[in-house]
N, C-alpha and C positions, 0 to 999 in steps of 0.2 A: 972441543972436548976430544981428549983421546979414546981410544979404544977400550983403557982401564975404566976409566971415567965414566965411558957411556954404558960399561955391562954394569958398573956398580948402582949408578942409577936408576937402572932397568930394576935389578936385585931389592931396590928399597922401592918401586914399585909394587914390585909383586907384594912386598910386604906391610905397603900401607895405603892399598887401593880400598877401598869400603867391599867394592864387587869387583869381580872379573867377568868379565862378558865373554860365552860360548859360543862357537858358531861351528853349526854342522852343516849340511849339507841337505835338503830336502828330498823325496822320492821324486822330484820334477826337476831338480837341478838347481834349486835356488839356497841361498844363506837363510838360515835362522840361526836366528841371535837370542841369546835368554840372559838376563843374569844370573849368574850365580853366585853363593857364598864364596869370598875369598878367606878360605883355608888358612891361605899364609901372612894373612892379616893377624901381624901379632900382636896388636891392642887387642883384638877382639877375638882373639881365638888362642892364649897365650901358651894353653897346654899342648900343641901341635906344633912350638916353634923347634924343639928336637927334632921332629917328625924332617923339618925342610932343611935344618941348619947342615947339615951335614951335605957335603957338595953341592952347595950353593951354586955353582955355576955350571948345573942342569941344569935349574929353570925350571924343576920338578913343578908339577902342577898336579894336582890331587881335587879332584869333588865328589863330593856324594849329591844322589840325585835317585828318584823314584822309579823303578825298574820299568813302570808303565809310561815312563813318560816320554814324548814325541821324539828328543833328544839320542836318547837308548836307543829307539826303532831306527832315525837316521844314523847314528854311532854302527849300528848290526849292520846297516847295507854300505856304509862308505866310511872308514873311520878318519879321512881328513879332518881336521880341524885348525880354525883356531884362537886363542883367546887372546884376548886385548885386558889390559890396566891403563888405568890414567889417573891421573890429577891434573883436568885442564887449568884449575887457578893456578898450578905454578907453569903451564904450557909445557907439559911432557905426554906423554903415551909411549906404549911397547905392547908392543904384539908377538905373540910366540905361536907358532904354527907347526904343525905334524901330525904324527896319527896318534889315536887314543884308543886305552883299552881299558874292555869291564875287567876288574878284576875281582875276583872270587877267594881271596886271602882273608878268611874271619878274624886273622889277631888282626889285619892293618883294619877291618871293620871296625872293630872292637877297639884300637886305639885309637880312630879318628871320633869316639860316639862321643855324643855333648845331652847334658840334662836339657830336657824340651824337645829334643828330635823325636819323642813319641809323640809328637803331636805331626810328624810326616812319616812316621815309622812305627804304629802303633804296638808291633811283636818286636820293637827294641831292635838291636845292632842287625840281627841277624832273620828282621823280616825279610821276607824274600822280594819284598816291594825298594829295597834298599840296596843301592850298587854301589859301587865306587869306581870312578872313572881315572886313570892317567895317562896323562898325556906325555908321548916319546917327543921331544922337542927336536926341530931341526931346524929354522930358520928366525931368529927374532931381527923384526924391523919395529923402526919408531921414530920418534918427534921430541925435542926439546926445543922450545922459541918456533925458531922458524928453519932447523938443521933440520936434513933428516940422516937417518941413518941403517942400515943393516948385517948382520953377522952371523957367521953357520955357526949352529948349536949341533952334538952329536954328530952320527954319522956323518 
């Protein structure tokens, strides 16, 4: 595969992973890994695909996620990250790594909100228990068969 090839592949990753898996950095120095909702899953999230379609090759990565939760508190003290997609049955993976930020923007709240999320967010978009995270992308590596590959994103 080329170069073209392997970001376009990466690109229909990001958009038809079921999860993307987080990984911060622990107060002890270790990886946690969580899944998370993939966003840019556009079967499953269809109203958000504006949201990513527009330069696509950022890599943009967007979650929401519970301002209490372990994630946030390592996010506050080290903002590395970074998150992995895959579809092992066809033998791909990509991983996009950088640092992440809460963001405090109430329209991008308010445009990511989905009916159901009061059942993680009971005061709606703009509970205070409800963050949004995104991720600044700088480096995606990954796997197709048995290649692997790497490429600077950003800076």
């Amino acid at each position: 595969m080329n170069d073209a090839e392997i970001k376009q592949m990466c690109l229909q990753l990001t958009e038809t992973s079921k999860a993307a898996y987080l990984t911060t950095i622990d107060a002890e120095g270790y990886p946690h890994t969580t899944a998370m909702l993939n966003l840019r899953n556009s079967e499953t999230w269809p109203k958000l695909v504006p949201l990513f379609s527009e330069n696509q090759e950022e890599y943009k990565v967007i979650f929401t996620t519970n301002t209490s939760s372990r994630k946030v508190q390592h996010i506050r003290a080290n903002p590395k990250v970074s998150v992995y997609y895959c579809n092992p049955d066809d033998w791909k993976g990509f991983m996009v790594n950088g640092d992440i930020e809460i963001v405090s923007d109430p329209e991008l709240k308010r445009s990511l909100w989905h009916d159901g999320w009061e059942n993680y967010y009971p005061m709606g978009f703009d509970d205070p228990d409800h963050t949004v995270l995104r991720l600044i992308p700088k480096l995606g590596k990954g796997w197709t068969g048995s290649n692997t590959f790497d490429f600077s994103l950003g800076d």
